[in-house]
N, C-alpha and C positions, 0 to 999 in steps of 0.2 A: 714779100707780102707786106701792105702796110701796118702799120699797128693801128688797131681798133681806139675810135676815139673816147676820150674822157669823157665822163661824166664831168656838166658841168658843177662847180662846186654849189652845194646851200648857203643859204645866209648865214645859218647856224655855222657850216663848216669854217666862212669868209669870220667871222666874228671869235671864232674860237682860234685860229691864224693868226689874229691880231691881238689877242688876250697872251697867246703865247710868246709871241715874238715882242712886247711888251715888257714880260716878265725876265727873259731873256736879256733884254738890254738893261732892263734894273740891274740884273746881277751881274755883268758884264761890268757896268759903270763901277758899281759900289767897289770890286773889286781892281779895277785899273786907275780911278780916282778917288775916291773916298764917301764918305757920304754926305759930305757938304758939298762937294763940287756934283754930284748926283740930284741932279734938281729934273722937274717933270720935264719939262723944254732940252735936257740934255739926255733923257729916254727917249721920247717922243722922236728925235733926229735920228740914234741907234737904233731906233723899229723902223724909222721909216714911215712911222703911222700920220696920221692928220691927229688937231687939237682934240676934235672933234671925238674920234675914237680910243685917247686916251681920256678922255675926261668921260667916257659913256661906262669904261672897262673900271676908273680907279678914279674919283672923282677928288683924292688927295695924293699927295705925294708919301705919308705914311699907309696908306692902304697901298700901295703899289708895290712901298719897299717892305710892307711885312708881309703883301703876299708872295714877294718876291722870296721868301726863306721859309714860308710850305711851297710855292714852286717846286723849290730844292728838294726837299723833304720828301713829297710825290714821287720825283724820281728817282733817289735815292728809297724810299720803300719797295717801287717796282724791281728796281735792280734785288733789292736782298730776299723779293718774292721768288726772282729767276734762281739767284745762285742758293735758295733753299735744299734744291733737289741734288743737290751737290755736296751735300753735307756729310760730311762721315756720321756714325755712332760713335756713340759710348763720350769718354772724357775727352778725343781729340775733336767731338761736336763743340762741346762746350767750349776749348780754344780757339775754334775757330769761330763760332759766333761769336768772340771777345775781339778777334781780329777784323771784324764787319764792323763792329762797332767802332772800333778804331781808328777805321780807316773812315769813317764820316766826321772825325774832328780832324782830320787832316787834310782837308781839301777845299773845297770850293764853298761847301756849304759852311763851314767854321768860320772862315774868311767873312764870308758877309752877313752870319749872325754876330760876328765879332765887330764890324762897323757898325750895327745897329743899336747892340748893347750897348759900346761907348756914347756913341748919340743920345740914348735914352738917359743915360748918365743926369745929363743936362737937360732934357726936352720933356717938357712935363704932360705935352701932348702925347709924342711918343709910348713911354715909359709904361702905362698900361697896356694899350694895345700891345706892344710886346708882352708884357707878364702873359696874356691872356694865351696868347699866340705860342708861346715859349709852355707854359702848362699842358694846352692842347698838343704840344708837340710829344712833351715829355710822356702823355699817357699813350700817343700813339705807338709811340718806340718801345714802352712798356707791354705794352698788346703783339709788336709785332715779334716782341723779343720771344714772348710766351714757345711763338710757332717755331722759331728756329732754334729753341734752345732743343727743343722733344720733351716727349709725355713727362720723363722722370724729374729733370727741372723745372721744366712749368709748373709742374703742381706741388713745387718744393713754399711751403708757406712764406718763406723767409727771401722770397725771388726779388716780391719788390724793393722790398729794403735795398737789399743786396745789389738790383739794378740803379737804385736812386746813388747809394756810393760807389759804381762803377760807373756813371755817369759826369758826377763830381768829381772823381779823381782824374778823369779823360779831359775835362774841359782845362782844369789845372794843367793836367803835362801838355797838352796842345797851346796854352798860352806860350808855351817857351819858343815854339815852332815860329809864332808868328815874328818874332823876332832874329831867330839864328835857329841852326840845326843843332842838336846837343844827342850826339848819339847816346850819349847813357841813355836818352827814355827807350831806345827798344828794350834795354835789356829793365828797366821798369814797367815794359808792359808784358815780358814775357815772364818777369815776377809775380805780376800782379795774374797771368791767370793763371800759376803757380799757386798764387791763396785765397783763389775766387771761394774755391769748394768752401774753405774754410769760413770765408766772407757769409757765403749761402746759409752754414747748416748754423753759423750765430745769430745771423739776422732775425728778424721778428719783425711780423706787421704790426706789431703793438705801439698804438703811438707813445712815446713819454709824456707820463703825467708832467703835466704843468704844475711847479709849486711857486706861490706865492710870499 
């Protein structure tokens, strides 16, 4: 029996194909070349796309590459939406949500927030729109952490503190990654959520006063 024909696709559908496949090749590039050899004319060939529809979607080469790291972002949220329902209780939830977390500095997306950062380093263009991008991120992570930590942590006052130096300590041990494998950090991450609780019930939302 044949198969029933497709729908053909919308513009909107055609347009969001190419926004994707776009971003795709950003983060492809960044990671197999760098981010200087990552120029729009070497996206543009890895999509496959025309000038035309790269300059419609990302009319600079840093709106492409910093949307190329909420690209990431997006789908690393959906993933940790799925594997919510998967979660144990009690204190082995909380392990494990420190183990999600984890594993987003070790991969694809660390990678090419990591060629960005450096770049920003030096690019004075760059270097906000990242801040901006990199803030928006950190409060998203912050929000989605709330959901999978469960009711008892989430509404622990001391969450966000306590997320902003689980954050900071991850980026640090994931810098050693980018270089060599150093297996001590497992047994520094399965320390560290050994003294999460502890981390939590210290923390304070209270900013430190500034003194002069």
């Amino acid at each position: 029996m044949p198969e029933p024909a497709r729908a053909p696709r919308t513009q909107q559908q055609r347009r969001d194909e190419t926004r994707r496949a776009l971003l795709d090749a950003a983060v492809e590039s960044l990671i197999q070349v760098g981010f200087a050899r990552t120029t729009t004319l070497e996206v543009q060939r890895r999509a496959d796309a025309s000038r035309g529809a790269l300059l419609h979607h990302f009319p600079s080469k840093i709106e492409l590459l910093v949307a190329a790291v909420d690209h990431l972002a997006e789908m690393r949220a959906r993933e940790l939406k799925m594997l919510a329902a998967q979660l144990p209780e009690g204190r082995a939830r909380t392990d494990a949500v420190l183990e999600l977390l984890w594993q987003c500095f070790t991969g694809t997306f660390f990678q090419v927030a990591m060629e960005l950062r450096t770049a920003a380093r030096t690019d004075p263009e760059l270097r906000p729109v990242l801040i901006t991008a990199e803030r928006a991120l950190r409060d998203r992570i912050v929000a989605q952490a709330r959901t999978l930590f469960g009711k008892d942590v989430a509404e622990h006052p001391g969450l966000e503190r306590a997320l902003d130096f689980t954050l900071q300590f991850m980026i640090g041990a994931a810098m050693t990654t980018v270089l060599h494998e150093d297996p001590r950090l497992r047994d520094l991450i399965e320390d560290f959520k050994q003294l999460f609780p502890t981390v939590l019930t210290t923390a304070t939302t209270k900013r430190r006063k500034v003194t002069k």
